[in-house]
N, C-alpha and C positions, 0 to 999 in steps of 0.2 A: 536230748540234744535237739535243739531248734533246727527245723530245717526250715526253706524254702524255695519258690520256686520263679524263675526269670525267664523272660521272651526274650529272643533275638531273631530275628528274620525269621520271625512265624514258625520259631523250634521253639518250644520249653526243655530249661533245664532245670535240675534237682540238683540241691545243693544242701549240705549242711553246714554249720557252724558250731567247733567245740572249744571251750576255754570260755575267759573272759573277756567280752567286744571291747572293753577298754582296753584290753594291752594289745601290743602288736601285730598285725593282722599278717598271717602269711596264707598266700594262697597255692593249692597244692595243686599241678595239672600233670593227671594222670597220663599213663601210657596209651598206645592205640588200641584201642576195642575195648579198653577196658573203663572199667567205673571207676567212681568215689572209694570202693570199698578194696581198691588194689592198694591202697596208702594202709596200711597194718594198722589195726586201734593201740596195739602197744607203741606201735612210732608215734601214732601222731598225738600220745601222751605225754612222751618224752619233749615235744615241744611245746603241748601246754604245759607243764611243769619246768618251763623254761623262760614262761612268760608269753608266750603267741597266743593269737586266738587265731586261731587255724580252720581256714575253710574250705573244702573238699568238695568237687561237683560230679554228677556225671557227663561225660562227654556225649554230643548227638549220638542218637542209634548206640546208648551202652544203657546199663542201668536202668533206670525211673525216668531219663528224659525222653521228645520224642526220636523215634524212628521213620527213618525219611526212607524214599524212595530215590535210590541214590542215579539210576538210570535214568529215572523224569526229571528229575531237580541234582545236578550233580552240585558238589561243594569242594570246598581247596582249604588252605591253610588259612589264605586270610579269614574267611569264615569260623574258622577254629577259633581261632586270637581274639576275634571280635566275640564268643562264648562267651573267652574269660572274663574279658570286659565287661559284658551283661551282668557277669555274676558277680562282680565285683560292684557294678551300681547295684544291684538287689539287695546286698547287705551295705550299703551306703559308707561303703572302703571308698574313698578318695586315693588312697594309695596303697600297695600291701607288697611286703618282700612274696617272690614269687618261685616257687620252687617248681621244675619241670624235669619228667624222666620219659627219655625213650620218645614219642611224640609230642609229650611237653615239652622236651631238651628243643624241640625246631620253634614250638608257640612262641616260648621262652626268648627264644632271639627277636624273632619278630615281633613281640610285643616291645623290647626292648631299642629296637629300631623305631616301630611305628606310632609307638605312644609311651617313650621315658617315661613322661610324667607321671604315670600308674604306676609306675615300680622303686619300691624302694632301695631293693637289690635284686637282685637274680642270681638264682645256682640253680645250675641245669647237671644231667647225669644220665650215662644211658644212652648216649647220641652222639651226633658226627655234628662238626661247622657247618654253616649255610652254603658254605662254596664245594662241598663235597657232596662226591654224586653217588648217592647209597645207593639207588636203584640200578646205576650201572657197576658199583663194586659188588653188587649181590648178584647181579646175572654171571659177572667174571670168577665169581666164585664156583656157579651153581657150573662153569665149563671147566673148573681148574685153568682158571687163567689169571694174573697178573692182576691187581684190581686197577684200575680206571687213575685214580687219585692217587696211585701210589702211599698209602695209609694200609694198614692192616685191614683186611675184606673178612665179613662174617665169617665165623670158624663152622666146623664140621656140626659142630653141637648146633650152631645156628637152621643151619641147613639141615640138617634131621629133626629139627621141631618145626619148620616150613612143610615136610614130606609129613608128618604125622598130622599136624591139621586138616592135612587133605584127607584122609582115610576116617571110613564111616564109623559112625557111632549108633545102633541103634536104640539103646535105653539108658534112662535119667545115668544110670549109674556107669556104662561103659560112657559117657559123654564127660561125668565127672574126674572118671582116670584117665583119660586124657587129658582134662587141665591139668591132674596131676602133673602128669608123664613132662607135659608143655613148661612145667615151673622145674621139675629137676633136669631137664638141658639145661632151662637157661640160668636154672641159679649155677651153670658150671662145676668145675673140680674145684676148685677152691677151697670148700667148706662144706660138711656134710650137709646131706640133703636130709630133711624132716619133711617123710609123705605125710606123715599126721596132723602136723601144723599148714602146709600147703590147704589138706583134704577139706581142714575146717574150714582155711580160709574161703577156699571155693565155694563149700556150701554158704558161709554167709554173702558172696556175692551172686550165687545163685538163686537165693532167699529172695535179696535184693532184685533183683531184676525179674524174676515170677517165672525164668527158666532155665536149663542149665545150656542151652547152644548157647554158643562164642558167637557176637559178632564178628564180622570178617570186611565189613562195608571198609573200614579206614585203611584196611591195603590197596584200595581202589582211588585214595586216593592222591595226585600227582604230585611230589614235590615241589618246594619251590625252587625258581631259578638259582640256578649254580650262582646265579648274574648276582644275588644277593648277599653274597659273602663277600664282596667286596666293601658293603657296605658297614662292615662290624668294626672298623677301623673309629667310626664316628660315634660308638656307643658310649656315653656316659653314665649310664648306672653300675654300680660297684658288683662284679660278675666272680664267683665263685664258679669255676667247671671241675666237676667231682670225674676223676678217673677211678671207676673199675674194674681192678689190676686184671682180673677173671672175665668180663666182659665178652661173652661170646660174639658177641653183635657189633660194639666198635672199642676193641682192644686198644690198649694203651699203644701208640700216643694219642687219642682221640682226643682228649682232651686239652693236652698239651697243644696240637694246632690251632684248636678256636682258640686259648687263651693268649697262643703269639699273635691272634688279629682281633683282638680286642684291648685297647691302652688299662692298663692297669689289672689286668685281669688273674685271678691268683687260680694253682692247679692242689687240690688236695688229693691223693690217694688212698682210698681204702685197699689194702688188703685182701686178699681172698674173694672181694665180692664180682658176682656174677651178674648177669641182668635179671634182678631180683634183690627181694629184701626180705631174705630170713631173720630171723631173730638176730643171730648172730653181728649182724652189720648194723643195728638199727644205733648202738651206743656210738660208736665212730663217727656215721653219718650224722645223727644229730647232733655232735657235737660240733660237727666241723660245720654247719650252716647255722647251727644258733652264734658259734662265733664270730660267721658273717654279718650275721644283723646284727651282732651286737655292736660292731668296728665301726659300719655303717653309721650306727646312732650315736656315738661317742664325740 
């Protein structure tokens, strides 16, 4: 699989590219802290045999790209979006349907505000609208209170894999049962948990990145203004927002709210799924975003 690698503001990023660069380019923007290698090689199969050529990067301070010093040189979202961008001129995509989870689900908007013209559709999953204020529904959470936005606030499963990140690991292998531990919270009740298929995938993102600590830099960093959800009213690329139904992190109607502040915006539900992507959920998911591109192209 071709990879390569892109500057933006004095970061390199690592990036690969699988399928055929002739057909439709979708590009995938992972979660926070995590890599390229959080997208499943069995999903992101199911969209090259769907016709995409699917390109996958690591985010600053994840993976193979660099890691910055987040105290000297602090960074924000716009920074993030402007990544995508990078890695989207690097493989010389003029435009690419854009799929984002969890940290992507905010890129996602914002690229979609800040620069249409790079996107040919968008389906985000895994997140809240720009006008909701996650970091104040999760403090209300973490007091038992009310959340802020009146939306559903991170569930208990949320909040017990916040308290296990903090707790120490001392070798390769207690560090790797803990990303276990981290992926069966949040893949939720839903649908059985598989440590075995989690285990592996950890190791192959631990492989990838040359060690098994979690970055933690992108909790550090600030949301965007609440001030910017006003702005989704004006977004014209064709928006897919995936609700799911298990979502420990922003329970349904999460996604029903951004798609009432975006004009044409459709809500699909998966089932059972959690914040995460077992096996189990990859055939629904993929079917319901390659339908989006395909509507799109039609």
């Amino acid at each position: 699989m071709p990879t390569r690698t892109s500057t933006n503001d004095g970061v390199t990023l690592w990036s690969e590219g699988l399928g055929d660069p002739a057909d439709a380019p979708i590009l995938l923007i992972a979660g926070g802290n995590l890599s390229a290698r959080s997208w499943p090689d069995e999903f992101v199969e199911r969209l090259v045999a769907a016709g995409h050529f699917v390109i996958r990067y690591d985010h600053r301070d994840t993976g193979r790209s660099s890691r910055c010093d987040f105290a000297l040189r602090p960074y924000g979202f716009d920074e993030l979006a402007a990544d995508a961008l990078a890695v989207l001129d690097c493989w010389q995509v003029r435009a690419a349907h854009v799929v984002g989870m969890s940290l992507g689900h905010t890129i996602g908007q914002l690229l979609a505000l800040d620069a249409p013209e790079r996107l040919l559709t968008l389906t985000v999953m895994l997140g809240g609208a720009l006008d909701v204020d996650f970091d104040a529904d999760l403090e209300a959470a973490l007091k038992g209170e009310p959340s802020v936005s009146g939306l559903p606030a991170p569930t208990r499963r949320f909040l017990d894999m916040m308290t296990l990140l903090q707790q120490p690991a001392g070798t390769d292998e207690e560090r790797l049962e803990r990303r276990v531990e981290k992926w069966r919270l949040l893949n939720g009740e839903g649908v059985p948990f598989d440590a075995d298929e989690f285990r592996r995938r950890e190791l192959l993102a631990a492989g990838h990145a040359g060690t098994f600590d979690e970055p933690v830099v992108h909790h550090m960093i600030p949301q965007p203004p609440v001030s910017r959800g006003a702005e989704l009213s004006r977004v014209t690329t064709p928006v897919l927002a995936v609700q799911a139904m298990c979502d420990p992190a922003a329970p349904p109607p999460h996604a029903r709210h951004l798609a009432d502040r975006i004009p044409g915006a459709r809500v699909v539900e998966i089932e059972n799924m959690g914040h995460a992507l077992p096996l189990s959920v990859h055939e629904p998911l993929a079917a319901a975003i390659c339908a989006h591109t395909r509507a799109a192209t039609v």
